[in-house]
N, C-alpha and C positions, 0 to 999 in steps of 0.2 A: 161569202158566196150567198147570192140569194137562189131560192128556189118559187118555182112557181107551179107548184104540183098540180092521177084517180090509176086496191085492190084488195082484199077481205080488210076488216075491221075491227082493228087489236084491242085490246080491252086497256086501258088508261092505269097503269100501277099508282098508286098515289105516293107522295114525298115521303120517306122515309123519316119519323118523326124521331129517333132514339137520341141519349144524348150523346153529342161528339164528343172525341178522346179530350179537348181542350176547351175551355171556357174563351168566350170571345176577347175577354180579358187577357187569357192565360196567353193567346197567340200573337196579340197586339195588335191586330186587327181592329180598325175602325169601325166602331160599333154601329153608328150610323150609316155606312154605305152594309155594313153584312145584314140589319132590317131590313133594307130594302132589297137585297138579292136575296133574300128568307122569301119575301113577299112575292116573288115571281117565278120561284122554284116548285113547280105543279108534278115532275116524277124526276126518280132517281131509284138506282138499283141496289142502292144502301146508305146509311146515315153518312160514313166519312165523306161520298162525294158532294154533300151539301158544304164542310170546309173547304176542301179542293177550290170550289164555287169560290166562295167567299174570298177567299186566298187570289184565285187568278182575276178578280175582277175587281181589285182596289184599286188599281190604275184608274179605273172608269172614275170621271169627278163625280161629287154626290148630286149636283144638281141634273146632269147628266142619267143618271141612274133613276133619282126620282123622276125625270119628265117619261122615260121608258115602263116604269112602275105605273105611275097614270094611266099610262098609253094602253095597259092592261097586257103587256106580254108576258107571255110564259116560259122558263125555262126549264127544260129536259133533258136528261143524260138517261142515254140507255146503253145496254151492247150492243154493238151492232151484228155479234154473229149473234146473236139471241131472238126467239120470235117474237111476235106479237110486238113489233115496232109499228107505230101507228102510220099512216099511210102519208100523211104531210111530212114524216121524217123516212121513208125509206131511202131519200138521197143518201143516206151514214152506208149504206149496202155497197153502193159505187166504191170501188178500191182506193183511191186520192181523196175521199171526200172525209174530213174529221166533223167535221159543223156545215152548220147553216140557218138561214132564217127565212122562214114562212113568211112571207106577207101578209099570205090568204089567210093564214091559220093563227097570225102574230106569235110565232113561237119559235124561240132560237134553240136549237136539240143541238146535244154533241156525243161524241162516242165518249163511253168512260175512260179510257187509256187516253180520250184528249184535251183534257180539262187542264188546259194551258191559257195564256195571257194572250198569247201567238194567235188564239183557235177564237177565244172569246171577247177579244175587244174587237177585233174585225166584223165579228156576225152579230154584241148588240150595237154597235157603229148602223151596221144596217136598220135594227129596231131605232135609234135615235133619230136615225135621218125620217122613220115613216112618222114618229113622234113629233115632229115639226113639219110636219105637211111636205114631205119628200123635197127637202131642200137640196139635194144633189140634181137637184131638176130646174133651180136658179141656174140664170147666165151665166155665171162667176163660177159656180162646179164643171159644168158643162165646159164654156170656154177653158179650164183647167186642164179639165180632159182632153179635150180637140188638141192642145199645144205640148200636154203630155204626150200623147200619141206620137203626131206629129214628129216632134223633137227627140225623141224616146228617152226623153229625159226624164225619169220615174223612179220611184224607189223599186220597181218591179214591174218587169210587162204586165201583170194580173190588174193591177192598178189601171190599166188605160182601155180594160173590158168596155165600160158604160161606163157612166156619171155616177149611178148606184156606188160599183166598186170602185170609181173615185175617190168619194166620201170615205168609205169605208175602211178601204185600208190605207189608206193617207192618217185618216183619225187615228186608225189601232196604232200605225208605226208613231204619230205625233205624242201618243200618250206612252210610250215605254222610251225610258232614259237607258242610252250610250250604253252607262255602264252596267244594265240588268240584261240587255240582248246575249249578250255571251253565255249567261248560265239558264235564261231560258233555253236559248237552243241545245246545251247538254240536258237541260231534264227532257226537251222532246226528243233528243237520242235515246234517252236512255228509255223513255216511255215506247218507244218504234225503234230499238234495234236495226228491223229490218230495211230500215231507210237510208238512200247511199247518202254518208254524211255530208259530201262536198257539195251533191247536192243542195242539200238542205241548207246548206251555211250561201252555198250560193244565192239563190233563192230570197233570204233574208238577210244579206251583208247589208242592207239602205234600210231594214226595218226596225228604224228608231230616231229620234227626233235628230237629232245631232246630222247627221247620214241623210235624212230628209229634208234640212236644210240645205245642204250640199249639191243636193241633187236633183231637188224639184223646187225650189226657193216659191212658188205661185203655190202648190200645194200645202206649205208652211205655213203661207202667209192667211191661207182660207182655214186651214184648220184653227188658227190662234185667234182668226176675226169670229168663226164660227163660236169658239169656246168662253169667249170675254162677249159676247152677245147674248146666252143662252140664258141666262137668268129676265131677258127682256121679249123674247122670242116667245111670240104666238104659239099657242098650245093645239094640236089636234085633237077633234073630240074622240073620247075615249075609245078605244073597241077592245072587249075584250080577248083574251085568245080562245079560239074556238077547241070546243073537246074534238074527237076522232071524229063521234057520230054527225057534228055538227059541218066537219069539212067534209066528208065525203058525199052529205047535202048538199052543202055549197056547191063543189066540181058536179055532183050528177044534175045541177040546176045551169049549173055554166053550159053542160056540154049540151043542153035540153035548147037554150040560149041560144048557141050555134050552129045548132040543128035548124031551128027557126028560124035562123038569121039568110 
């Protein structure tokens, strides 16, 4: 989900720096992609959700990871019944909404009960694609889209929103294997109780490579040219993520913008 957010202005907690219950060693976790999700984790509401992090975003490839690290995005977990959610993240308030990613603000916020693979390879999909100069906005995403739609041949109606959620969650479902869908979806039951399970199972029965080949073979096919490309792909210049006080400058300069316009 992307968001394209303007109400008071929360104060920024910073990363919780303690050390986690396990050494990056001890978890077997890839040292190299947890640097670089270290490096974009700007708030959290306690030290374990920086593993969490770590954990649900080894899917992501490193080179992947690092052209989003570049790209200067931010990563945030907060509560979402908690105050002082900064205002580029109040979408987490909306009842369905676990994630998302700013744009305006380059920052991908999630609720802390949702710090899943599910939640976060879809919303930094979103940061990668703005990272490469918004390639779901080529022909070939686009056209993807149109005949997804069309045909409703998709891993999920959500997938045939825009181009944006083209990319996105074609990527998220292209990068988790067959056989780890099953027990993600029991850890986001067991993380949401409150969610009717058939739903949910519903919802993501195509959200995984195997499933995706099946069912949208053109979306496969872009996700695999996308990914064997990236190490060759033009870089966007940097922007970093904006603090709170910095975006709610922004939107008060935007709506100044369309005031004049």
């Amino acid at each position: 989900m992307q968001i394209h957010g303007l109400p008071q202005l929360p104060v920024l907690r910073p990363a919780a720096t303690a050390v986690p219950a396990k050494t990056v060693e001890e978890t077997g976790l890839d040292p190299t992609k947890c640097d670089l999700i270290d490096s974009m984790i700007r708030a959290l509401p306690g030290p374990e959700q920086r593993q969490q992090l770590q954990a649900a975003l080894q899917g992501m490839p490193t080179e992947a990871l690092a052209r989003i690290a570049q790209y200067g995005t931010a990563l945030e977990v907060y509560d979402k019944n908690a105050p002082g959610i900064p205002l580029y993240a109040q979408h987490l308030k909306k009842p369905n909404c676990d994630g998302a990613y700013s744009p305006t603000a380059n920052v991908v916020f999630v609720d802390q009960n949702n710090i899943t693979p599910l939640v976060l390879l879809h919303e930094l999909s979103h940061a990668l694609d703005m990272a490469l100069g918004e390639v779901s906005k080529n022909p070939e995403w686009v056209a993807g889209r149109d005949q997804a739609r069309a045909t409703r041949a998709c891993i999920r109606p959500y997938a045939t929103h825009n181009s944006a959620e083209y990319l996105a969650d074609n990527l998220a479902a292209h990068l988790i294997p067959d056989q780890e869908l099953p027990s993600m979806l029991r850890a986001r039951l067991r993380q949401q109780p409150q969610l009717d399970k058939m739903e949910v199972v519903r919802e993501h029965v195509n959200y995984c490579q195997g499933k995706q080949k099946q069912v949208d073979a053109t979306a496969f096919q872009l996700c695999a040219d996308l990914l064997n490309a990236l190490p060759g792909l033009p870089e966007a210049l940097p922007r970093p993520a904006l603090t709170p006080q910095e975006y709610l400058e922004a939107k008060r300069a935007e709506l100044q913008r369309l005031k004049g316009s």
